[in-house]
Residue frames as qw, qx, qy, qz and C-alpha x, y, z in Angstrom:
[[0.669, 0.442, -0.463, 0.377, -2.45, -79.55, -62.60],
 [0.652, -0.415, -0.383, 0.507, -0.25, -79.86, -59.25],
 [0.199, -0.952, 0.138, 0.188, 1.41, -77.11, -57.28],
 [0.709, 0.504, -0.278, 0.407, 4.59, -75.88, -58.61],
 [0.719, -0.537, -0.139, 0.418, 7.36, -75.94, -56.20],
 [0.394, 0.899, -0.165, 0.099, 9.48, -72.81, -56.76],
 [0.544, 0.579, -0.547, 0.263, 13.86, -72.97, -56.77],
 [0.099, -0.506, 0.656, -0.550, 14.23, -72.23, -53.21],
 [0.783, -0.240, 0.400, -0.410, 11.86, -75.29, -52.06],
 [0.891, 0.258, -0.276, 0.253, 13.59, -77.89, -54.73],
 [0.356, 0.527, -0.578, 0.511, 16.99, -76.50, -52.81],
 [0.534, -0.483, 0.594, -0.359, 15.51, -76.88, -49.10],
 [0.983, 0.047, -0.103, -0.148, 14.49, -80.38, -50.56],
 [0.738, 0.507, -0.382, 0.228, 17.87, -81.03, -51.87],
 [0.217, 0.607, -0.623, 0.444, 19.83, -79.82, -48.89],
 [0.668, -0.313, 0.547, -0.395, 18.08, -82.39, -46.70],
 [0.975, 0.191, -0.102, 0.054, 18.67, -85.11, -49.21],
 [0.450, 0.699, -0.416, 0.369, 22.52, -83.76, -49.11],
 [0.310, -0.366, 0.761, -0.436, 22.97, -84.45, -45.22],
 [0.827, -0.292, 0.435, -0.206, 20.99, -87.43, -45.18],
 [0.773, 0.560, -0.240, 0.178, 22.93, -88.79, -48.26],
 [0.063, 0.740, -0.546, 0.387, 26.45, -87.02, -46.18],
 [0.365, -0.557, 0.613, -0.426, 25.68, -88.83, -43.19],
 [0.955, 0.043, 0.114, -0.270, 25.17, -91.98, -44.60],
 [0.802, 0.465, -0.243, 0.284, 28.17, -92.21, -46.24],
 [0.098, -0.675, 0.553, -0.478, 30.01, -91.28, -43.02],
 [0.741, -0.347, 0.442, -0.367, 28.20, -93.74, -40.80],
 [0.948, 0.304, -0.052, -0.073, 29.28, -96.11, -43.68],
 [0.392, 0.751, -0.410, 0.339, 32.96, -95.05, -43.94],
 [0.436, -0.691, 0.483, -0.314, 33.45, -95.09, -39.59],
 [0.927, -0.164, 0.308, -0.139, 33.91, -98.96, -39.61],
 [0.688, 0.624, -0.184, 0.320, 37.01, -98.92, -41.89],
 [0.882, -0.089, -0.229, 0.402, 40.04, -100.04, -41.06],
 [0.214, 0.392, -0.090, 0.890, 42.03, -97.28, -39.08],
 [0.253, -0.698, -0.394, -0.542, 39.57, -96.76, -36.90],
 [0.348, -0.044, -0.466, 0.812, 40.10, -94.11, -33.91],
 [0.134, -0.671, -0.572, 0.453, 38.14, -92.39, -31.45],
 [0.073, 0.503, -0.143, -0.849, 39.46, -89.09, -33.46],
 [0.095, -0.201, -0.828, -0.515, 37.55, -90.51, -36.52],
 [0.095, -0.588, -0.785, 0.170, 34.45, -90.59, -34.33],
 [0.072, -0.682, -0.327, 0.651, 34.66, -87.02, -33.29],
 [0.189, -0.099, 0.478, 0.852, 35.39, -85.96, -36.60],
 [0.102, -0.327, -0.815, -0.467, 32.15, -87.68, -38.20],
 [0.191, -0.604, -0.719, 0.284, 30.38, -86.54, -35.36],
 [0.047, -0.540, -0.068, 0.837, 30.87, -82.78, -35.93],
 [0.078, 0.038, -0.712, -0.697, 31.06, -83.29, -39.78],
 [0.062, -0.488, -0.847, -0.202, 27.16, -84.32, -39.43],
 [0.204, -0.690, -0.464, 0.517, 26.27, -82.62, -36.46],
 [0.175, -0.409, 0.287, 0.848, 27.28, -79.44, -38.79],
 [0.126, 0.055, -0.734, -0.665, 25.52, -80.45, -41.65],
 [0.212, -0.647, -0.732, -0.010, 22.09, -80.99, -39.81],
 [0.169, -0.680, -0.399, 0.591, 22.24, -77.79, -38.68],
 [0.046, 0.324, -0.462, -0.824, 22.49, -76.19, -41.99],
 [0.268, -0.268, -0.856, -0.352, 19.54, -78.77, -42.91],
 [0.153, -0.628, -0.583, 0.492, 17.36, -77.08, -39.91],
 [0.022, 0.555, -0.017, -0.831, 18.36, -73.56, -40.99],
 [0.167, -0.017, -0.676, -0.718, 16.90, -74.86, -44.75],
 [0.251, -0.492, -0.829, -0.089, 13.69, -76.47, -43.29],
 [0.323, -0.601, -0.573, 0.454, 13.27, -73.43, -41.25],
 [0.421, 0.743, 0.270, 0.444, 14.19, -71.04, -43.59],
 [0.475, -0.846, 0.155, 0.184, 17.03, -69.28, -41.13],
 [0.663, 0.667, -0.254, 0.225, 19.95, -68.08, -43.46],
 [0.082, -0.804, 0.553, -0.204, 22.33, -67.79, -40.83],
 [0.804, -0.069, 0.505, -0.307, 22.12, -71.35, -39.61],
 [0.766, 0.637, 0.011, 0.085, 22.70, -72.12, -43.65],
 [0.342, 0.849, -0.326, 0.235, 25.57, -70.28, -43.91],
 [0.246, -0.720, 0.617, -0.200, 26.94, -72.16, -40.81],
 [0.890, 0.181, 0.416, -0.037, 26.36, -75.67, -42.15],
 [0.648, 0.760, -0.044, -0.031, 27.97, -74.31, -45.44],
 [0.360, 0.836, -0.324, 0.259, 30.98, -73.23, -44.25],
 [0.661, -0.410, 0.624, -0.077, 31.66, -75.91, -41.38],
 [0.897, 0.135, 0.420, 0.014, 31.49, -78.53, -44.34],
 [0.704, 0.693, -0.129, 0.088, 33.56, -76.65, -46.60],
 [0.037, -0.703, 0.689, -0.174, 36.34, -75.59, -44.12],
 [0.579, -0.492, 0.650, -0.008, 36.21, -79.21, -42.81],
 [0.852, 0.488, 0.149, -0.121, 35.99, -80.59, -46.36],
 [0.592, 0.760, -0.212, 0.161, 39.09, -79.11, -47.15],
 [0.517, -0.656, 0.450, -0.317, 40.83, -80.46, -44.01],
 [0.524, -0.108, 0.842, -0.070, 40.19, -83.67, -44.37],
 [0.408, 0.382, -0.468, -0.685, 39.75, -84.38, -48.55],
 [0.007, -0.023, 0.999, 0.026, 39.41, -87.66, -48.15],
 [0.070, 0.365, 0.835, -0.406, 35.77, -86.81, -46.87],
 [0.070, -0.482, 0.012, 0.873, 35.55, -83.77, -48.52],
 [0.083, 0.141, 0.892, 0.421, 34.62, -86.07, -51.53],
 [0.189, -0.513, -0.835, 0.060, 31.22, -85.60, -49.71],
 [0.158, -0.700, -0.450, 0.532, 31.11, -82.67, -47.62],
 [0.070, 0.267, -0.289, -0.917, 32.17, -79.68, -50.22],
 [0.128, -0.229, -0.630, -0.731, 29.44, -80.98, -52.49],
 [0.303, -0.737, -0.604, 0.002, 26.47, -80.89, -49.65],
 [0.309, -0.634, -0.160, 0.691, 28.28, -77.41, -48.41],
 [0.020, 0.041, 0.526, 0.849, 27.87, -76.16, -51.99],
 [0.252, -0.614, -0.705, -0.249, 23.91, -77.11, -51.70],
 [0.297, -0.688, -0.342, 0.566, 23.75, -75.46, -47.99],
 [0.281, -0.410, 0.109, 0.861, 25.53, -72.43, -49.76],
 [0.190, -0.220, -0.617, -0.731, 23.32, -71.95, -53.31],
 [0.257, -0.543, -0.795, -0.090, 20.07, -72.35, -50.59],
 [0.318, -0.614, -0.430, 0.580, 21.39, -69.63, -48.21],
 [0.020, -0.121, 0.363, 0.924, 22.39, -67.00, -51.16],
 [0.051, -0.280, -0.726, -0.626, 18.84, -68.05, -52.75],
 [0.461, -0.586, -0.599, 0.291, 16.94, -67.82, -49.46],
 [0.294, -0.517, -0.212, 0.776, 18.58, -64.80, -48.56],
 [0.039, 0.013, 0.501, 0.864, 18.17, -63.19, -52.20],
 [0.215, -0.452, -0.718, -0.484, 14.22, -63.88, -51.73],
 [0.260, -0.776, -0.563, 0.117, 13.63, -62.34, -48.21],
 [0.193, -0.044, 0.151, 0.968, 15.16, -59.33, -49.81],
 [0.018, -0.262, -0.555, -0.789, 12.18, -58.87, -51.89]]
């Protein structure tokens, strides 16, 4: 039979599907009507955040996590409109770093 993958490598998986999923649907969004330079900078952090929480999973660096998590939630909850997106990939970041962090206890 294959290799089993344990929780914490389905979650790094996931939280790199979650940014590249996030940042699609940003780069998709920017071209909508309304569009301002503050829009740009927004999306640009909003990612730029959320890859770095996707490093700190591929690299297995909880602190990194935990700042991906909690950039996307505070700016999730800023700006709801986006938030649509970003709380649920800052939930992922956040269940990887707790799970991550819970295993290099042991």
């Amino acid at each position: 039979m294959g290799e089993r993958y344990s929780t914490l490598d389905i979650l790094r998986g996931a939280s790199i599907v979650a940014v590249t999923l996030l940042t699609i649907v940003l780069l998709a969004i920017l071209p909508a009507p309304g569009y301002r330079t503050s829009r740009l900078v927004l999306f640009t952090v909003t990612i730029f955040i959320g890859w770095i929480g996707a490093v700190g999973a591929v690299f297995e660096r909880f602190r990194l996590l935990l700042i991906g998590a909690l950039g996307q939630f505070l700016l999730g909850f800023w700006n709801f409109t986006i938030g649509l997106v970003m709380l649920p990939t800052g939930a992922v970041l956040l269940v990887t770093a707790f799970l991550l962090r819970e295993n290099s206890d042991t």
